[in-house]
C-alpha positions, -999 to +999 in steps of 0.1 A: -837+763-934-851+728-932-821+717-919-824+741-887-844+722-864-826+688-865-788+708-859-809+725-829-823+694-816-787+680-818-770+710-799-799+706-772-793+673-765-754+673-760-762+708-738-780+679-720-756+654-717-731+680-706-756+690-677-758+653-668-719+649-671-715+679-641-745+670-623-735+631-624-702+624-629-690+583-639-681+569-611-679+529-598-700+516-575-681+491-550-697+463-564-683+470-600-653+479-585-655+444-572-665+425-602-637+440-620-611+428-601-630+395-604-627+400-640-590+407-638-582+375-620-596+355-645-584+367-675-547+359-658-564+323-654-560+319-620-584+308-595-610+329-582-609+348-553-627+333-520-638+371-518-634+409-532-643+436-507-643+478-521-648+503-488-668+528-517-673+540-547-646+555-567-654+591-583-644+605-615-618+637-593-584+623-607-564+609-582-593+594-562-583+560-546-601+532-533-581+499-522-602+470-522-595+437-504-588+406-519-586+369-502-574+343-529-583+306-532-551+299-514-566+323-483-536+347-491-548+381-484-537+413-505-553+445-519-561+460-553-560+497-557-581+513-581-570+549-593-588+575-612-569+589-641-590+616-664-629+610-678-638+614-713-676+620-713-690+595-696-660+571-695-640+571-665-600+558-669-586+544-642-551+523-631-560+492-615-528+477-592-523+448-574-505+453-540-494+427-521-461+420-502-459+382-506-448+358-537-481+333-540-476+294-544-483+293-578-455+325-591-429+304-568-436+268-581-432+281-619-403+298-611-383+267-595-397+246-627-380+272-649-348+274-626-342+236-628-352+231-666-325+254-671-299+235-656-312+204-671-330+190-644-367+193-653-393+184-623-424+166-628-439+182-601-426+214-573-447+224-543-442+251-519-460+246-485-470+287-492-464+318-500-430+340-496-432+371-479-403+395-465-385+405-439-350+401-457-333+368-448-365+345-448-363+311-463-395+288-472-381+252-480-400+235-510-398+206-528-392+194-560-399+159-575-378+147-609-396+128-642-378+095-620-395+100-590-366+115-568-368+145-544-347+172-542-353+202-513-350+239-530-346+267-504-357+303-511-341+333-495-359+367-495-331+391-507-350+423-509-385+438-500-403+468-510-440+484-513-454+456-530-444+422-544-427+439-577-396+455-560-392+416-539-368+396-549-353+361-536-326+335-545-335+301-552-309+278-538-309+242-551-285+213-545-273+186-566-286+154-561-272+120-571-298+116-604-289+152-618-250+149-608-250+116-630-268+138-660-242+163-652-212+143-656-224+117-683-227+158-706-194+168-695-178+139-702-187+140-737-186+175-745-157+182-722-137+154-717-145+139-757-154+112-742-183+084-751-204+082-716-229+051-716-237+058-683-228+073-647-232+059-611-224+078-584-225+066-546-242+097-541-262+133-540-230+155-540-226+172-503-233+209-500-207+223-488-170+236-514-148+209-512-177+178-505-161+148-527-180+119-540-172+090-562-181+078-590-182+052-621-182+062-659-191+036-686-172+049-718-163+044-754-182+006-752-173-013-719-145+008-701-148+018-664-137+052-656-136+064-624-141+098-612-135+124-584-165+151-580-161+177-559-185+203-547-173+243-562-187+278-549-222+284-556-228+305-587-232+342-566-259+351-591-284+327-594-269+307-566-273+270-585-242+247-571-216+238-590-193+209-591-157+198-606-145+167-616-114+146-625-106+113-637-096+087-618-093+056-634-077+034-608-107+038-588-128+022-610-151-005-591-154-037-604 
């Protein structure tokens, strides 16, 4: 029996936090709707936000939506949408999605470094002059600059646009120029051709366009001048990189 008062108090109080839970439901106030998205942002360390801005509060009735808007540092403006998903008690789940319809500076800059790293040509530095949005068939011209110093133009094409930014997609189209056509040959020439490359000069960047030939001048096994015939191939339809063929030609050797 002495135990009866305490087990009564306890039921009384979660009667009274049950009252409290259907008189005042969680909900978000815009400012913590803003703060999170703040929050967000950081944690995927990039810069913060020139502003956040939530119309109202979002309830606890699932399915209630509020879309907030965002400007970034850059001044590229876009929206998170906050979405209520169930409430335990006082704890209100939500989805939290960012929607925008345009590929920031940063997303494309990393994704030329990683393009041309994996065709052996990594860049000390890429800038885009901004962001890529849609309609299909756009193209924003960037630039990237080798480890040498050398500058190379990289166009990219929007090939598809959706809701938001996760159904784009676009091609990055680079072409070769004369520092990473040199790279290119001196490799194939000793894993293709068995050959020991020293060096390569070409007169060159190689042209754009199938069938573009330049020349150039092999150093191999010690002293001896090779020459060489490149010629520009199709583009690779997938990731649309250029291609190039070559053959020797050791009577044109320059002295």
């Amino acid at each position: 029996m002495k135990w009866a008062g305490p087990v009564a108090a306890l039921v009384s109080l979660t009667g009274c936090e049950a009252a409290m839970d259907r008189w005042f439901p969680p909900q978000f106030k815009p400012a913590q709707l803003e703060q999170r998205i703040r929050t967000h942002i950081a944690e995927q360390k990039l810069p913060s936000p020139q502003s956040v801005s939530c119309p109202r509060k979002l309830t606890s009735t699932p399915g209630d939506t509020v879309q907030c808007a965002v400007t970034s540092a850059a001044g590229d403006r876009y929206h998170y949408r906050f979405v209520s998903e169930h409430r335990q008690g006082q704890r209100l789940q939500y989805e939290l999605r960012e929607v925008r319809q345009f590929v920031s500076v940063r997303e494309l800059e990393d994704s030329i470094a990683r393009t041309l790293a994996k065709s052996g040509s990594a860049a000390a530095k890429v800038a885009c002059p901004g962001s890529l949005t849609g309609p299909v068939g756009r193209r924003l011209d960037c630039v990237a600059t080798s480890l040498s110093g050398e500058t190379e133009s990289v166009a990219l094409t929007v090939v598809q646009v959706g809701e938001d930014v996760s159904q784009m997609r676009y091609q990055i189209t680079t072409r070769i120029t004369r520092e990473r056509l040199q790279a290119g040959l001196k490799s194939a020439l000793n894993e293709r051709a068995k050959l020991s490359a020293r060096s390569v000069r070409c007169d060159g960047p190689l042209g754009e366009q199938a069938g573009d030939l330049v020349r150039c001048v092999a150093v191999v096994d010690g002293a001896r001048r090779v020459g060489l015939t490149v010629k520009t191939a199709q583009r690779d339809p997938e990731t649309r990189m250029q291609n190039f063929e070559f053959q020797l030609d050791p009577d044109s050797a320059r002295h």
